[in-house]
C-alpha positions, 0 to 999 in steps of 0.5 A: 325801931322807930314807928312810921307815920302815915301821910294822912296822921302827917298832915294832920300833926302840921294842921294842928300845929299851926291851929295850935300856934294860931290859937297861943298868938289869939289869930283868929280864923277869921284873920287868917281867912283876910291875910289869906283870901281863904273863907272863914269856913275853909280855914274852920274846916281845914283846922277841924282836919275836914280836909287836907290843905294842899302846899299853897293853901298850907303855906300861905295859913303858915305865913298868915300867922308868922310861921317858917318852916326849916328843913333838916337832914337826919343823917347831917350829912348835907349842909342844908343852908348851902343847899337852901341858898343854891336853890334861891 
């Protein structure tokens, strides 16, 4: 049986991710918060899990240092491309 992962350790596995990604590709917080229009220290505090990132702020991080994110179904039971191109 897998262990579930709490909503709180979840958004803080995203978070890292992308500081992680951001820091490989040397984007600083500094760049982030120009493309973003988010302050330096709201970036710093978002990476540091100070706070969790709402949908909005979390994407346009994600987008700031060329991130996608893709969804997929663990039964494979839905084509999610169709589903993704339905919903567009």
């Amino acid at each position: 049986m897998k262990k579930q992962i709490t909503n709180e350790q979840q958004w803080k596995l995203l978070v890292l991710i992308l500081k992680k990604i951001s820091e490989e590709k040397g984007i600083s917080h500094q760049k982030i918060a120009d493309v973003t229009g988010l302050q330096r220290s709201n970036v710093t505090r978002m990476f540091g899990l100070k706070y969790s990132p709402n949908m909005k702020t979390f994407l346009m991080v994600a987008k700031a240092i060329n991130v996608n994110f893709f969804f997929e179904d663990k039964d494979s039971k839905m084509d999610l491309n169709k589903t993704f191109e339905a919903a567009m």
